[in-house]
C-alpha atoms as one frame of an Amber mdcrd trajectory, in Angstrom:
protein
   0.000   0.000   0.000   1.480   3.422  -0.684   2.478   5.923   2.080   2.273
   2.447   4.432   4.683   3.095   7.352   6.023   0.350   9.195   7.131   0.250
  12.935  10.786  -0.454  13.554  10.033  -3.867  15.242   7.944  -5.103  12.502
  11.042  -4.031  10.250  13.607  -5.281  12.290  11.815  -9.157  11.956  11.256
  -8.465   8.281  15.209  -7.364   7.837  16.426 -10.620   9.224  13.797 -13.109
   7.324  14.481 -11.815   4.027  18.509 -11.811   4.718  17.954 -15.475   5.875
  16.141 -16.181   3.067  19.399 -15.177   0.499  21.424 -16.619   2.616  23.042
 -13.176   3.445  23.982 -12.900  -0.592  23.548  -9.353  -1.736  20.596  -9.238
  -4.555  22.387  -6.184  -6.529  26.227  -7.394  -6.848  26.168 -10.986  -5.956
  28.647 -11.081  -2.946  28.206 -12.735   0.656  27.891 -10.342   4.194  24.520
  -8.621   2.995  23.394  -6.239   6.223  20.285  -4.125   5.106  17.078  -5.117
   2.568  16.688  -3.554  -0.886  13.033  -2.961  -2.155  13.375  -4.494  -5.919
  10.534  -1.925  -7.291  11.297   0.777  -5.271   8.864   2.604  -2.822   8.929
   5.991  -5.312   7.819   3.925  -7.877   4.795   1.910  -6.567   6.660  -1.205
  -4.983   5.460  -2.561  -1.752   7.026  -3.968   1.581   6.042  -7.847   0.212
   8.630 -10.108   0.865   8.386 -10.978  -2.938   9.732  -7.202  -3.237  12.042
  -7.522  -1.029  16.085  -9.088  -1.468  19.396  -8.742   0.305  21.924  -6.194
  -0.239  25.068  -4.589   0.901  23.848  -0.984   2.231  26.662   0.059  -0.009
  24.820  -1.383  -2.795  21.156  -0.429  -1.928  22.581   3.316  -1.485  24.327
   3.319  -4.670  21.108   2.119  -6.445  18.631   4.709  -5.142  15.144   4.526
  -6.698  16.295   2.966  -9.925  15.082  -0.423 -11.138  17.215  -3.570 -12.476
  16.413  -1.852 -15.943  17.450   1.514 -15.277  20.470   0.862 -13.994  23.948
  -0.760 -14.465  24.627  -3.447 -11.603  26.736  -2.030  -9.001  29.895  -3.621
  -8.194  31.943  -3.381  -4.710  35.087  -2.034  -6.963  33.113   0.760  -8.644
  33.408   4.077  -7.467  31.129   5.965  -9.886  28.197   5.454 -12.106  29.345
   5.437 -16.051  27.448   8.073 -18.357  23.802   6.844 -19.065  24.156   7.178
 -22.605  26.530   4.633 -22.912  24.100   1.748 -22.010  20.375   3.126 -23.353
């Protein structure tokens, strides 16, 4: 539901099944020791809290991405430092 607010406590249990559930594998680069939960749609764009919206990711990662989608996006890696010019991949 949009706008939906969730209390930290139902977060909290919602953070640590959905990083058990990837087995702590980050859902943006691919690499073990995920710590926070990514939103695959993101909230600005109509996605909800369902788990089925939901993966694992390096905070690193998820910050990196923002509000972009898979498809808006080139795939962050823990080596790069900088997003390339969109041009090059549209």
């Amino acid at each position: 539901m949009k706008g939906e607010r969730w209390e930290p406590k139902h977060w909290a249990r919602t953070r640590v099944r959905i990083l058990s559930r990837d087995g702590y594998v980050c859902g943006i680069c691919g690499r073990d020791g995920a710590n926070s939960v990514d939103h695959i749609v993101p909230r600005v764009r109509g996605g909800s809290h369902n788990d089925d919206n939901l993966r694992a990711a390096h905070a690193i990662c998820n910050s990196q991405l923002g509000g972009r989608t898979r498809k808006a996006k080139v795939i962050v890696r823990a080596n790069t430092s900088r997003w390339p010019s969109p041009g090059r991949f549209f």
